[in-house]
N, C-alpha and C positions, 0 to 999 in steps of 0.2 A: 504494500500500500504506500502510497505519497503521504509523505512526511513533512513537518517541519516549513520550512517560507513554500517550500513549491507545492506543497499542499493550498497554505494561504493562496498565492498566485494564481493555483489551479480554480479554486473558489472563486477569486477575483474575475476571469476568464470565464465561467459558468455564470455568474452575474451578470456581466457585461453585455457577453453575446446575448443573455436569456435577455436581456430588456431592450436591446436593437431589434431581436426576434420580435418582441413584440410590439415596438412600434412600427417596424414596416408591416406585421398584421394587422393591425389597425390600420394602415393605407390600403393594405392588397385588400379588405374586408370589409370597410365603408368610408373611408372619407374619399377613398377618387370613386367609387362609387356617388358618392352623394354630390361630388365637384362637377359628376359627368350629368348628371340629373340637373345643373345650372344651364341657364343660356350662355351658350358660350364665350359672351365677352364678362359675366359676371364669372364663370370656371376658371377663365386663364384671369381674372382678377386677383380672385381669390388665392391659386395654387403660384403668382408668382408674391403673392405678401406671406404664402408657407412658405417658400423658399430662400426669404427675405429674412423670416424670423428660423429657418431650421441654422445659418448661419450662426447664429448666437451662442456664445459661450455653452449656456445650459448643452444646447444638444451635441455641441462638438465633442464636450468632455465624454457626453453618450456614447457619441460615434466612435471618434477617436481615439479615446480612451481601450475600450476595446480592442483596437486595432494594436496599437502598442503593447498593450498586455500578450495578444498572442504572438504578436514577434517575438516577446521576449520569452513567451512558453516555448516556442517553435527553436530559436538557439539555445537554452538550455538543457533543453530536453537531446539537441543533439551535441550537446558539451558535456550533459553528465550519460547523457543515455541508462535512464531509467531499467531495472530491472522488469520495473511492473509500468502500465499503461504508456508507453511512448508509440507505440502507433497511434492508441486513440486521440493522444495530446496533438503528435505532427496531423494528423487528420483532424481535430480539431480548429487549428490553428490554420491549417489549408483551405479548409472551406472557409472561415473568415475571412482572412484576408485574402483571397483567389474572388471568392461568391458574394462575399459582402462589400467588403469597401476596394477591390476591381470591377464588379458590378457597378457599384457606384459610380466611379471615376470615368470609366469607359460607356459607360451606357446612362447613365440616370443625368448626369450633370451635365453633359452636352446638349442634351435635351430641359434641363434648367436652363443652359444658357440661352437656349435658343428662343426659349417663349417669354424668358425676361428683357430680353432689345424686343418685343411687339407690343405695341399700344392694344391692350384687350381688346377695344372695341374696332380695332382695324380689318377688311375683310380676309387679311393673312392670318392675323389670330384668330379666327373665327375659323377659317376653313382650317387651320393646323390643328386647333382644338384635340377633334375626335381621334384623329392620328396620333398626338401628345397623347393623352389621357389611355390607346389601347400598347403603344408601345413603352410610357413610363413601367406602367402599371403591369404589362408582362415581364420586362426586367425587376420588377421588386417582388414579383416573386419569387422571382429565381434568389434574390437577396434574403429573402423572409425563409426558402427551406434552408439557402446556405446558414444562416445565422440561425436556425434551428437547430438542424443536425449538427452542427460545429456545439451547440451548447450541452444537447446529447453525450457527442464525443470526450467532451472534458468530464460530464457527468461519469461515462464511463470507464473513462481513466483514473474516478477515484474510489470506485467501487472493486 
C-alpha cells in the first residue's frame, strides 16, 4: 500500500481530478444543455462571460492544480517506482493530463477563443452557435471520462 506524503499526494490527485470530473459533468449534463436551449446570441453571451469568469483564480487553482499534482505523481512514481499501484498512478496521471487538460488546450480553448472575438448578436455568432455548443460539448466529454477514470485510477492505486 502507498505510504507516507505519496499516499497524501495520491489523495490530493483523487480530489483534484474527482472535482474537475465533476464540473465538466455538470457542462457535459446541463449547463450547455440549457446554453443550447438560448437564442443564440443570448448562448454565445452567456458561455463567452463563462469563459470570462472560468479564467479566474478560483477555477484555475481547480484546473491547474490538478494538473500539477499529476505531473508530479507521474515523475515520482517513475523515480521511486512503486512496488504497489504504479500502473494505476502512471495511468492515472495519463489520462489527466493527455484527456483533460490536452483536451483542453487543443480542442476546448481554440474554440473559446474563437467565439470570444464574435459580437453575440453578429450573424457569424449566431450561425457558429450550434457548431460551438455540439463540438465544445463533444470534447468535454471526452475530458469529463478522462478526468473520471484518471480519479478511478488513483483511487485504485490506493487500495
Amino acid at each position: 500500500m502507498i505510504e507516507g506524503p505519496y499516499f497524501v499526494l495520491t489523495v490530493v490527485g483523487v480530489l483534484g481530478t474527482g472535482l474537475v470530473a465533476g464540473a465538466f459533468c455538470a457542462f457535459s449534463t446541463f449547463v450547455m444543455r440549457g446554453l443550447a436551449a438560448l437564442p443564440p446570441a443570448q448562448g454565445v453571451a452567456a458561455m463567452q462571460a463563462i469563459n470570462v469568469t472560468a479564467l479566474m483564480p478560483a477555477f484555475m487553482l481547480v484546473f491547474l492544480g490538478p494538473t500539477v499534482v499529476c505531473a508530479v505523481i507521474a515523475v515520482v512514481t517513475f523515480v521511486l517506482w512503486p512496488d504497489e499501484g504504479t500502473v494505476e498512478l502512471l495511468v492515472g496521471s495519463a489520462l489527466y493530463l493527455f484527456g483533460c487538460f490536452g483536451v483542453t488546450i487543443a480542442a476546448n480553448v481554440p474554440r473559446n477563443n474563437k467565439l470570444a472575438g464574435m459580437d453575440p448578436g453578429s450573424q457569424e455568432a449566431i450561425a457558429y452557435w450550434p457548431t460551438y455548443v455540439s463540438e465544445w460539448s463533444r470534447w468535454n466529454h471526452i475530458r469529463t471520462v478522462a478526468a473520471s477514470a484518471g480519479t478511478i485510477s488513483y483511487v485504485l492505486a490506493l487500495t
